[in-house]
N, C-alpha and C positions, 0 to 999 in steps of 0.2 A: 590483463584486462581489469577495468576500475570494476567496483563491487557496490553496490546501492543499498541503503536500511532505509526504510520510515517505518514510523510509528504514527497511528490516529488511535486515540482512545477516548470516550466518555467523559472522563475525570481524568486530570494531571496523574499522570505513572512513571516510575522511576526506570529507567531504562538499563540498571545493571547486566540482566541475563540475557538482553537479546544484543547490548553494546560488546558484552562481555564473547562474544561467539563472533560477533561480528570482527572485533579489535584483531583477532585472530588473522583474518582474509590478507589483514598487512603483510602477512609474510612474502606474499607473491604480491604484493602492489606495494612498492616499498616509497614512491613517490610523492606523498599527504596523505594526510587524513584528516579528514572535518566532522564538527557534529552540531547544527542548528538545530533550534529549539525556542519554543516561546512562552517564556516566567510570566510575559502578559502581553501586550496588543502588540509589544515588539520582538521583534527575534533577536537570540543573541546567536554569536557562533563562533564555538572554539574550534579553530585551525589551524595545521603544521606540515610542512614540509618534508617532513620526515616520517621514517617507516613505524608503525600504529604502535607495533609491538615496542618498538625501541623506545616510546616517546613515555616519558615521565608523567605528563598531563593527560593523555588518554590510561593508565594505570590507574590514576587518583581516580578519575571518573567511574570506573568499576571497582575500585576498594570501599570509594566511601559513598559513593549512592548516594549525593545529595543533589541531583540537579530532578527537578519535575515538574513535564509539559503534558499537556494532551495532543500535540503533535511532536517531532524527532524526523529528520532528516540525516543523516549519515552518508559520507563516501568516504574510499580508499579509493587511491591513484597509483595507474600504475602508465606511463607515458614515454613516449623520445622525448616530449617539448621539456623546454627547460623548470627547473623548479624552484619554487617560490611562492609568499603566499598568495600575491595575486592569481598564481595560477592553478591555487589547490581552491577544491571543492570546499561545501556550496557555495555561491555565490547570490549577493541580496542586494535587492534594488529598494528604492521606495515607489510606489505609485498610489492615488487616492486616498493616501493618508496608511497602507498597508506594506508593509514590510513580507516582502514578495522572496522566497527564499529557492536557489534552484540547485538539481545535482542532474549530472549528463551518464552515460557510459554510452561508448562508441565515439564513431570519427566521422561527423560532418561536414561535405565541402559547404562554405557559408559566404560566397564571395555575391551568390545573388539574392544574396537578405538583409532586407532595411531595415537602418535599428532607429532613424527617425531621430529623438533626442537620448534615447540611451546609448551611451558608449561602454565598451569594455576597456577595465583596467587593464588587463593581462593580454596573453598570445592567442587563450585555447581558442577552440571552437565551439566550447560548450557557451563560454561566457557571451560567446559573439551569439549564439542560439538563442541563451536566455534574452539580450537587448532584444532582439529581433520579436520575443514572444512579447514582450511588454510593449514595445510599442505597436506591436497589433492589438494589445488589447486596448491599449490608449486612446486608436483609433476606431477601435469597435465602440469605445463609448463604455464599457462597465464599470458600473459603480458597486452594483449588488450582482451576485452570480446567479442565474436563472436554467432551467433547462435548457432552454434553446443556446447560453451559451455554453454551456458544456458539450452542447453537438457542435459547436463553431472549432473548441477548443479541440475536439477531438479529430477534427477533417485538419484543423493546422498542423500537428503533429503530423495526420499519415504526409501532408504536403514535407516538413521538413525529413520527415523519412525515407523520401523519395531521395535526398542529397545522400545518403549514410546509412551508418549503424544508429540507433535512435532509440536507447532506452533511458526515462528520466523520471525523477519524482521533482513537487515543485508545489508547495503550498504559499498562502495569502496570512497564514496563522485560523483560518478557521475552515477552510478547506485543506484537505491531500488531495494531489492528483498524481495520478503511477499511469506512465504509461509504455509498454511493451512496443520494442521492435516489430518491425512486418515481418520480420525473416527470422524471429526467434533468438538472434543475437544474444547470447552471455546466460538466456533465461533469464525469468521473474516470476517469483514465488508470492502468494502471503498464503497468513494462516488466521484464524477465530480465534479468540482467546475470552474465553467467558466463565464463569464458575460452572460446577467446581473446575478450578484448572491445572489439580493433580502433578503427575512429577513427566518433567520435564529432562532431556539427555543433551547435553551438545555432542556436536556433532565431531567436533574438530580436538576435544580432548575429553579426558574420560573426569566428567562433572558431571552429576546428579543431582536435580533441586526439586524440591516438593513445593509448586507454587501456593498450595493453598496454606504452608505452614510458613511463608515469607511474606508476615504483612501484609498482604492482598487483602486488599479491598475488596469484600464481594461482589461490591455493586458497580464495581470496575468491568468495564468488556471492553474489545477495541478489536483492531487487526496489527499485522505486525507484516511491513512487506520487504524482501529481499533478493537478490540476486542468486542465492544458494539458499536450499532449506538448512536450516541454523541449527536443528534438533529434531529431535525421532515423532517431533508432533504431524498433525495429516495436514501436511502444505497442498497448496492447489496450483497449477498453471497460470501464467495468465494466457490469454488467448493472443496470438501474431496481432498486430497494430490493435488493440486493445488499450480502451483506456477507464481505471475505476476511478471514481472520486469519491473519498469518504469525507464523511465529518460527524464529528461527536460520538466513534468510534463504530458507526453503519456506514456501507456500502447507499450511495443515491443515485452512483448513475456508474453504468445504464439504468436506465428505469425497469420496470417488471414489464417482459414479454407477457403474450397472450396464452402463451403454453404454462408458462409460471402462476399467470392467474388464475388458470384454471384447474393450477392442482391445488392454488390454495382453496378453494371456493369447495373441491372435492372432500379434500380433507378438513374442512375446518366448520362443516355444514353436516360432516358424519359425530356421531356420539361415543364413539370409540375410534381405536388407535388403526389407521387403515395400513393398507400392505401395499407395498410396489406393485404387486401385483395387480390388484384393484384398480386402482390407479390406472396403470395402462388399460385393462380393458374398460376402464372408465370413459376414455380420450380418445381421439380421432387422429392421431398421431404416433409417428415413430417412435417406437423404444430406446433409440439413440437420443431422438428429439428432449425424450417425455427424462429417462435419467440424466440431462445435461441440464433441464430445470431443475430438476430436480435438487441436482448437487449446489447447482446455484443459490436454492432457497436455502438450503442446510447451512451453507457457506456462508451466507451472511441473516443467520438467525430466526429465520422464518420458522423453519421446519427442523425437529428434534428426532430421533431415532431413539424409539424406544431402549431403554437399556437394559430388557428383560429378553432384545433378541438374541440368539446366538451365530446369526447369520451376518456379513457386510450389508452396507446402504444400498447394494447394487443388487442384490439378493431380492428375486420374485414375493420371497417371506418375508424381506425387513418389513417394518410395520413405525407409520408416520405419527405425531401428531405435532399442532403446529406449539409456537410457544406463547407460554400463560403471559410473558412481558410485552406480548406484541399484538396478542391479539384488539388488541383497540384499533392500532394502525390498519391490521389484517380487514377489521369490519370494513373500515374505511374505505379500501382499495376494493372491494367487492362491492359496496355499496355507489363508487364512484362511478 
């Protein structure tokens, strides 16, 4: 089964630790491996045909850490169809002047999908996907990406879902878009990564890094999404036909539920640090409800956990407040 990485961050970030865990997955997909990325309005992307680990050129990428983007797309391949690099991942179109980059996992039948003026170079099914996504957005007309098309974007995927297995990431260089199987297929992970960001374990050999002692940029944040949790940090699900779009290292869509907004509006209108508990009996809503906002907001930076508790985030005593970098945004959305 292929294996998926992106990366959306803030500011350009070097991808050694998370390429580095990820280069691993080749063991068991020994058929490519790619890694897109954009130095500036265009994407480059090195790809091979060959298994990650064996490959001399994915080596140099995590020895000498010189490539950095504020987005990274990554796969490994593992396939029956034949190999070559037309048929390894990602693969990159141009449209509107934006170098459109994609990566697939799973097996799409794609024989009733129009790809309009995009052709595929190769056999897969993924490449014949991606035409097929481009030219619907060709004819949808986008120039600039808007909410209402990220909900378009998001019903076309559950549409090709319906053909297959259907998990893929796939940015323009200023969006990420990840989107999750209906049926859970392979999993899909991401994680927060924000100061301080402490030490860090892969998962797949015994490596220990202290991120805040490796060059980090403080003021670097982002997310980091995968196929497999990469390291002993708090990965999240994504949800069955699920789709996140980041850009500039936040979470924008889905947009903020009415449950979500009113824990902000709870917590962020108290003068101290409030508790899970308050909280729900704050709300008019399930406790399943109230901690799935909940984790959402933590998840992508809204809301901080005090770190004086001794309890989980899930814990009646965890105790909330929202964060000092966001509250401008936060006014905003309560006041909207």
């Amino acid at each position: 089964m292929c294996k998926l990485l992106g990366l959306c961050f803030n500011k350009p970030v070097r991808p050694k630790i998370s390429f580095r865990g990820f280069r691993k997955r080749g063991r068991r997909n020994p058929h490519g491996w790619g890694l897109a990325f954009y130095p500036d309005e265009s994407a480059q992307i090195l790809k091979e045909p060959i298994k990650s680990t064996e490959s001399p050129l994915s080596k140099f990428i995590v020895d000498y850490d010189l490539i950095k983007s504020k987005i990274f797309i990554a796969h490994v391949r593992r396939s029956s169809g034949r190999r070559g690099y037309k048929n390894t991942h990602p693969f990159s179109r141009e449209l509107n002047g934006k170098n459109y980059v994609f990566a697939h996992n799973g097996t799409v039948s794609v024989e009733s999908l129009e790809l309009g003026r995009f052709k595929p170079v190769g056999e897969t099914d993924s490449e014949h996907v991606f035409c097929h996504i481009l030219h619907c957005i060709e004819e949808r007309g986008i120039g600039r990406w808007g909410m209402s098309d990220f909900k378009w974007l998001h019903e076309k995927f559950r549409e090709i879902n319906k053909l297959g297995e259907f998990n893929c990431l796939m940015s323009d260089g200023t969006y990420l878009f990840a989107y999750h199987d209906v049926g859970g297929y392979n999993g899909l992970y991401f994680v927060r990564r924000e100061p301080p960001f402490g030490v860090v374990e892969l998962r797949d050999e015994d490596f220990v890094i202290d991120l805040d002692l490796a060059k980090k940029n403080p003021s670097q944040r982002g997310y980091v999404i995968a196929s497999n949790t990469l390291t002993n940090e708090d990965w999240q699900k994504f949800e069955p036909s699920g789709l996140l779009v980041f850009r500039d290292g936040e979470i924008i869509y889905p947009a903020f539920g009415d449950i979500e907004l009113e824990i902000l509006r709870v917590v962020r209108r108290s003068p101290h640090r409030v508790s899970l508990g308050s909280i729900i009996e704050s709300l008019d809503c399930s406790e399943e409800q109230i901690k799935s906002a909940l984790r959402s907001l933590i998840d992508r930076g809204y809301l901080r956990q005090d770190r004086r508790d001794t309890v989980n985030w899930d814990d009646y005593r965890a105790t909330f407040f929202t964060n000092p970098r966001k509250r401008g945004v936060i006014e905003e959305l309560l006041c909207g």
